[in-house]
NUBA-827514 format. One record per residue: x, y, z of N, C-alpha, C in turn. Coordinates in nm, 2 decimals. Layout:
N
SITE      n_x      n_y      n_z     ca_x     ca_y     ca_z      c_x      c_y      c_z
SITE        X        Y        Z        X        Y        Z        X        Y        Z
...
end
This chain:
85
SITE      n_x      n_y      n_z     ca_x     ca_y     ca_z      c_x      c_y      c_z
SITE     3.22     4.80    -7.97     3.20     4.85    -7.84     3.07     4.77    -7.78
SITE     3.09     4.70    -7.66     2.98     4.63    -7.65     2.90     4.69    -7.52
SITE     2.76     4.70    -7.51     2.71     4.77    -7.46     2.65     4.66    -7.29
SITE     2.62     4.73    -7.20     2.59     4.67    -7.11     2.45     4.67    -7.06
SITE     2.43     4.54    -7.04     2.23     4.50    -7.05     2.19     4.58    -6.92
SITE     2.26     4.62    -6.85     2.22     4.73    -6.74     2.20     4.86    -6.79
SITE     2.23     4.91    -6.89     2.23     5.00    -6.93     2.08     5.05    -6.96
SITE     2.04     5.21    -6.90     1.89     5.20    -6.89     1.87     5.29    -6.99
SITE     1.75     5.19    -7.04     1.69     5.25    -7.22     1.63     5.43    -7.18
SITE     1.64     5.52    -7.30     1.57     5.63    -7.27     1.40     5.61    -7.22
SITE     1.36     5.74    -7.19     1.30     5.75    -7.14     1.14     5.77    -7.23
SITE     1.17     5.78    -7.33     1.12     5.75    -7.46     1.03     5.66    -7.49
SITE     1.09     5.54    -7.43     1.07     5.39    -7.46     1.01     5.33    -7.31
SITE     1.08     5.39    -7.20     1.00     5.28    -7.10     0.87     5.32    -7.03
SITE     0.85     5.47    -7.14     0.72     5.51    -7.06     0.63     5.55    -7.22
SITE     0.66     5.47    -7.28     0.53     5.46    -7.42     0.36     5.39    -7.42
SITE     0.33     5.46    -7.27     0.22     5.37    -7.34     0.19     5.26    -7.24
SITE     0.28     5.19    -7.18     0.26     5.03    -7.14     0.21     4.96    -7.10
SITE     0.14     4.89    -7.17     0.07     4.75    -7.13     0.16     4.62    -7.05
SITE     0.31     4.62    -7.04     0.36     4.55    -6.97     0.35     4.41    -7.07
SITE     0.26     4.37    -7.21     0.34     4.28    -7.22     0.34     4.23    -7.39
SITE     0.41     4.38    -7.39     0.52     4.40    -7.50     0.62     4.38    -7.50
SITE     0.70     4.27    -7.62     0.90     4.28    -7.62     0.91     4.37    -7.77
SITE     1.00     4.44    -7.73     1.05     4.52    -7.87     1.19     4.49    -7.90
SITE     1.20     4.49    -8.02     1.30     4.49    -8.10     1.37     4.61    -8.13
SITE     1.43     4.67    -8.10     1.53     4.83    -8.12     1.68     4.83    -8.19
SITE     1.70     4.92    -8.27     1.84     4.90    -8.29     1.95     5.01    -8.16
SITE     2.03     4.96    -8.12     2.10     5.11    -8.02     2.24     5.07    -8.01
SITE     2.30     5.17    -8.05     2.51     5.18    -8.09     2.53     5.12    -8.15
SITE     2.45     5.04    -8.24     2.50     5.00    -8.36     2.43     4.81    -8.37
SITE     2.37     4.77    -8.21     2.35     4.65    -8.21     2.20     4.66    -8.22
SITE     2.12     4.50    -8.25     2.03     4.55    -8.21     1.93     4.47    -8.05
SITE     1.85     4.50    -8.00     1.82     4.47    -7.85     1.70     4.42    -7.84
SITE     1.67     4.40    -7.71     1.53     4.33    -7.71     1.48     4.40    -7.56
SITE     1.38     4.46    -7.55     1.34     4.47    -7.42     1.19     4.47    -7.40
SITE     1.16     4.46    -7.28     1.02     4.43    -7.20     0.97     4.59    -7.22
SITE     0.84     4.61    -7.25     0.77     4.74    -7.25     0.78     4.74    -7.07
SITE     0.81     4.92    -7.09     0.80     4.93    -6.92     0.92     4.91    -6.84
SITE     1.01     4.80    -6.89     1.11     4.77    -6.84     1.24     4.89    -6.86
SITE     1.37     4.91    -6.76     1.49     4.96    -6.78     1.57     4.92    -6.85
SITE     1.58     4.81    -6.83     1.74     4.75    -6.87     1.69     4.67    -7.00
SITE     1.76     4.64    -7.11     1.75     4.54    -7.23     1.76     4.42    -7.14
SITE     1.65     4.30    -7.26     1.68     4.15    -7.21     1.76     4.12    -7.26
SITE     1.85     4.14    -7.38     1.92     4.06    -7.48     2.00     4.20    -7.59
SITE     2.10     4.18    -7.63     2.13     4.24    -7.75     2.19     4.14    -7.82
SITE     2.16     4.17    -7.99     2.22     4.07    -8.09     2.32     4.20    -8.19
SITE     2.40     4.08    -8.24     2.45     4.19    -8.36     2.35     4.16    -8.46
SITE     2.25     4.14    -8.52     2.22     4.14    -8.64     2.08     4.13    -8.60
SITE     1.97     4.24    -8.68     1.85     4.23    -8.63     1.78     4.09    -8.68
SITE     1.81     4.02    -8.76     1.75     3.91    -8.80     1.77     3.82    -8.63
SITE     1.88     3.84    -8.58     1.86     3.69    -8.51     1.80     3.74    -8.35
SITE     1.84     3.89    -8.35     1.69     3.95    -8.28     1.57     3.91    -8.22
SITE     1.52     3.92    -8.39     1.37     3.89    -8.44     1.31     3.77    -8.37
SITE     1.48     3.63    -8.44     1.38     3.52    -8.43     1.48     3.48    -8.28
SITE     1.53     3.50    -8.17     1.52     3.52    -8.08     1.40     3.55    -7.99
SITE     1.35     3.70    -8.06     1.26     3.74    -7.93     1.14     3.67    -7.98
SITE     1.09     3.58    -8.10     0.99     3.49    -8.17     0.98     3.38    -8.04
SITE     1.12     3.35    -8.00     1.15     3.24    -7.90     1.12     3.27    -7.74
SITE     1.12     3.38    -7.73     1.13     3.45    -7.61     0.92     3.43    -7.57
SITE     0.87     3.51    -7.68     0.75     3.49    -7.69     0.68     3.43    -7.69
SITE     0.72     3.28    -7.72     0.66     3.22    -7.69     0.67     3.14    -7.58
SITE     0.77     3.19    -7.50     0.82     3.12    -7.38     0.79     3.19    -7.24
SITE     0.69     3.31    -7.28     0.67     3.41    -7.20     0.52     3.43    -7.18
SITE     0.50     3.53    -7.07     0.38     3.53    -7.03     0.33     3.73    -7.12
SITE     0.43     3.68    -7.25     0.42     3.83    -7.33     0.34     3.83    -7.43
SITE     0.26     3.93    -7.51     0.17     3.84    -7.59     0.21     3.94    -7.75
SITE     0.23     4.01    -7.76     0.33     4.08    -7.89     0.48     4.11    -7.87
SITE     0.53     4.12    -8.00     0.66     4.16    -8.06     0.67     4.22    -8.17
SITE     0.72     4.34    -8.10     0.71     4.47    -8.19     0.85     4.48    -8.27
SITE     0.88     4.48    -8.38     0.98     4.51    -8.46     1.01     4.67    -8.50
SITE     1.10     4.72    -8.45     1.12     4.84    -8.52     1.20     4.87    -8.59
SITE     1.24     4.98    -8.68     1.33     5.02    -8.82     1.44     5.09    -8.74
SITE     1.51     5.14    -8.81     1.68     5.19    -8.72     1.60     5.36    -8.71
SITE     1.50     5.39    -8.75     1.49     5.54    -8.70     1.36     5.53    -8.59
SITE     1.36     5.42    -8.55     1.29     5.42    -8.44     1.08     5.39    -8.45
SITE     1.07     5.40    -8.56     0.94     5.37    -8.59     0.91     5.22    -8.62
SITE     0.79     5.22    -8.58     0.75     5.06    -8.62     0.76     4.97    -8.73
SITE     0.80     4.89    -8.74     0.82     4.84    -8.84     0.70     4.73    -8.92
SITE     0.69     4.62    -8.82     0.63     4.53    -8.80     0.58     4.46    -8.67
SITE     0.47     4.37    -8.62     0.46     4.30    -8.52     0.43     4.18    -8.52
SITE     0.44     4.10    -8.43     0.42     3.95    -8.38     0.34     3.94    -8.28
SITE     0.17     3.86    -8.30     0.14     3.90    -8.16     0.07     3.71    -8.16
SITE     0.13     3.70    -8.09    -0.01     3.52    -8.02    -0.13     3.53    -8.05
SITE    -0.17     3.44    -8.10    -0.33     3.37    -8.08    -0.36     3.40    -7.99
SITE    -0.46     3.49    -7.96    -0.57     3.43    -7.81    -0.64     3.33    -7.79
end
């Protein structure tokens, strides 16, 4: 079932906190996604968190974002990626 990148993330997530320039990694219906802290809609979904990962690795550095937050399928943190300052 494939989900639509319009589809707007709970409310959980787009009001955690935000510094605006966070991308997270999430698993949701079974895929897993990429979104902007703060943001509604997902930038990206992958089937497989690996390519996720090194996806949003690419994203990051192509962005005016400065971490990449990895999380586990029950929603906690996993790991992060953040730039050199």
């Amino acid at each position: 079932m494939a989900v639509s990148r319009t589809k707007i993330l709970s409310e959980k997530f787009r009001n955690a906190g935000s510094s605006g320039k966070k991308l997270h990694v999430i698993t949701r219906q079974g895929d897993w996604v990429i979104f902007k802290e703060g943001a509604g809609r997902v930038i990206s979904i992958y089937p497989t968190k690996k390519k996720a990962i090194l996806n949003g690795r690419k994203m990051l550095n192509s962005s005016d974002m400065n971490t990449l937050v990895i999380h586990k399928t029950d929603g906690s943190v996993e790991n992060y990626y953040q730039l050199a300052e």
